[in-house]
N, C-alpha and C positions, 0 to 999 in steps of 0.2 A: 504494500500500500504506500504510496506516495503521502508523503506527511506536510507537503508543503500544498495541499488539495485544501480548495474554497469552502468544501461544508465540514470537511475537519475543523480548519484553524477558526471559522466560524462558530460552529461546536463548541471549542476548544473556549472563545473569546466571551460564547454567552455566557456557558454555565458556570466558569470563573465570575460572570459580572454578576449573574442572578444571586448566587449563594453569598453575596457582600451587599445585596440592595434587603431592607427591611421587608418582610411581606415573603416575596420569592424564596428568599433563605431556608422558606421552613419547608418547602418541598425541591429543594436543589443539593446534589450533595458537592459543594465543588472538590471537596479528598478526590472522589471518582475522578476528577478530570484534571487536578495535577497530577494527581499517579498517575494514567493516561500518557500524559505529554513526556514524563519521566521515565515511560516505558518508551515511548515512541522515539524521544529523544538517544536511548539506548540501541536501539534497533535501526533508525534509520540514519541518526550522526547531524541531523536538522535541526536549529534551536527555533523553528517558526513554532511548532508546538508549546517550547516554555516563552516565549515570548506572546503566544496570544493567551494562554493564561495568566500573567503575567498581567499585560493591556488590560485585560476582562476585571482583575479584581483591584489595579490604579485606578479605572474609569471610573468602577461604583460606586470608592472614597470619596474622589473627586462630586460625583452625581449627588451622592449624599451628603458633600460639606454646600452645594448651591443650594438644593434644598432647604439644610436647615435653615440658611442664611434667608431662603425668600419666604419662610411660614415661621421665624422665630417667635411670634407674638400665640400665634396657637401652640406652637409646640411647648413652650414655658406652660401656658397653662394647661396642660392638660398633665406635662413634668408636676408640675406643683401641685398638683390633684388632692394629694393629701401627704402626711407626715413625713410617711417614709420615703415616700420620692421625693421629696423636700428636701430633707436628710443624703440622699443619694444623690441629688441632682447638685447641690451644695460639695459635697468631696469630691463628684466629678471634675468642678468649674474649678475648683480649685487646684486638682489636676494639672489640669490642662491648661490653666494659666498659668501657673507656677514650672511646669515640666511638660512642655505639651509634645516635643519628640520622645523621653520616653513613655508618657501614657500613651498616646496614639500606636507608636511601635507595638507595645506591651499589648495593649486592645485589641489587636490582631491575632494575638493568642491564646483570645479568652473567650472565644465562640458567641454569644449573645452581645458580649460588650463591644466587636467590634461592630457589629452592625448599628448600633446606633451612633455611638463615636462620632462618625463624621456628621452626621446632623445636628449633635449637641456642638461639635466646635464650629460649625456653619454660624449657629445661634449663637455662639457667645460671642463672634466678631473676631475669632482667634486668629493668627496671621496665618495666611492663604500658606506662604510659602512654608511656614517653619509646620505646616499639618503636614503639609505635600510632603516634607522632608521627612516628617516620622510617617508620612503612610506610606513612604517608599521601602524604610526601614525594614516596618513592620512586613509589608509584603514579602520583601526580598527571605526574612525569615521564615514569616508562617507559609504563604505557601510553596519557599523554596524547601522546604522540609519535606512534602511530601511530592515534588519532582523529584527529588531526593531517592524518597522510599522506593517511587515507579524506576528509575533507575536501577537501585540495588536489586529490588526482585524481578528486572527483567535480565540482569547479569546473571543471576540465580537460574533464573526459570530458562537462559540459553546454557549452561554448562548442564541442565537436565536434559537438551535437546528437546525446550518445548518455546513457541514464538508468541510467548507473551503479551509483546505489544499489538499485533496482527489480531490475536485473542479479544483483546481488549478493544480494539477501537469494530473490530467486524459487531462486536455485541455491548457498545455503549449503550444505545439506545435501552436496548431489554432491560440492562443493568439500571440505568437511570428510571425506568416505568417499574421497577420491581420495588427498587428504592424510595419512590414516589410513594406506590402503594401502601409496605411498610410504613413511613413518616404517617400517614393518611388514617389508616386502620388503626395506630398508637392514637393518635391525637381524637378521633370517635371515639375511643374506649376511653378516654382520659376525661372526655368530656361527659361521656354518661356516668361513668361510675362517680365523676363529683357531682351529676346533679343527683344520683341515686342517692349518693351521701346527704345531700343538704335534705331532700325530699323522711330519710329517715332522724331528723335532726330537730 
């Protein structure tokens, strides 16, 4: 398979961007599609693959600090809702004004916190550049880590004489609709059994 192919690196470009925009996250895995590029990067010696993941999960930062910057007056209120996001919305700001490349880095390796991140420092007016700076950071770690992983187990999975990456990119799709599923059927059962709870309560 040619790695440097328009609905791969496209592929490759969304679902890095989906899994770092709020909303999309919760049924995108992007692990799948830097391992992916990590495989393919192994296999084919192409870095179009980590470079459109890569692209995919800069853009969403960047999507997510204009945002917060254009709806900051709702997003405050709805942060300040009550106590506790009061409480958390407060250590964030403070964060992020005081260390805003390593909170932004760090954010990127903490699953829910990154996704909002860049809209709360949209919101707080944080400088453009010094976010960019730690969302480059953060990227280059968090999801260099698991091109990383796709790498190592496609070195693995060719000294067993099996073609890993070919594997992987022939059955993205399946993988990602299985995935989806999974996220889907958790999050139904999550939501019944709390209202069963309250309903017995």
């Amino acid at each position: 398979m040619d790695s440097s192919e328009p609905w791969l690196l496209a592929s490759l470009f969304g679902g890095a961007f989906l899994d770092s925009l709020p909303g999309p996250c919760l049924f995108v895995f992007g692990e799948v599609f830097f391992v992916l590029a990590g495989t393919l990067l192994h296999d084919t010696g192409s870095l179009w693959p980590v470079v459109a993941v890569f692209a995919g999960a800069l853009s969403a930062d960047q999507i997510g600090y204009v945002l917060g910057a254009r709806v900051a007056a709702p997003l405050r209120r709805l942060v300040l809702a009550t106590a506790r996001r009061r409480a958390a919305y407060r250590r964030a700001q403070r964060g992020l004004q005081r260390r805003t490349l390593v909170f932004v880095a760090i954010s990127r390796l903490l699953g829910p916190v990154a996704w909002i991140t860049p809209a709360l420092a949209g919101s707080l007016r944080i400088s453009r550049l010094r976010f960019s700076l730690g969302s480059l950071i953060g990227v280059f770690v968090g999801v260099g880590q698991f091109v990383l992983y796709g790498w190592l187990l496609a070195a693995g999975a060719v000294a067993a004489g099996v073609n890993l990456g070919g594997f992987l990119a022939d059955h993205a799709g399946l993988m990602l609709l299985v995935g989806n599923a999974v996220v889907l059927v958790g999050l139904v059962s999550w939501r019944w059994s709390a209202s069963r709870r309250a309903r017995l309560q």
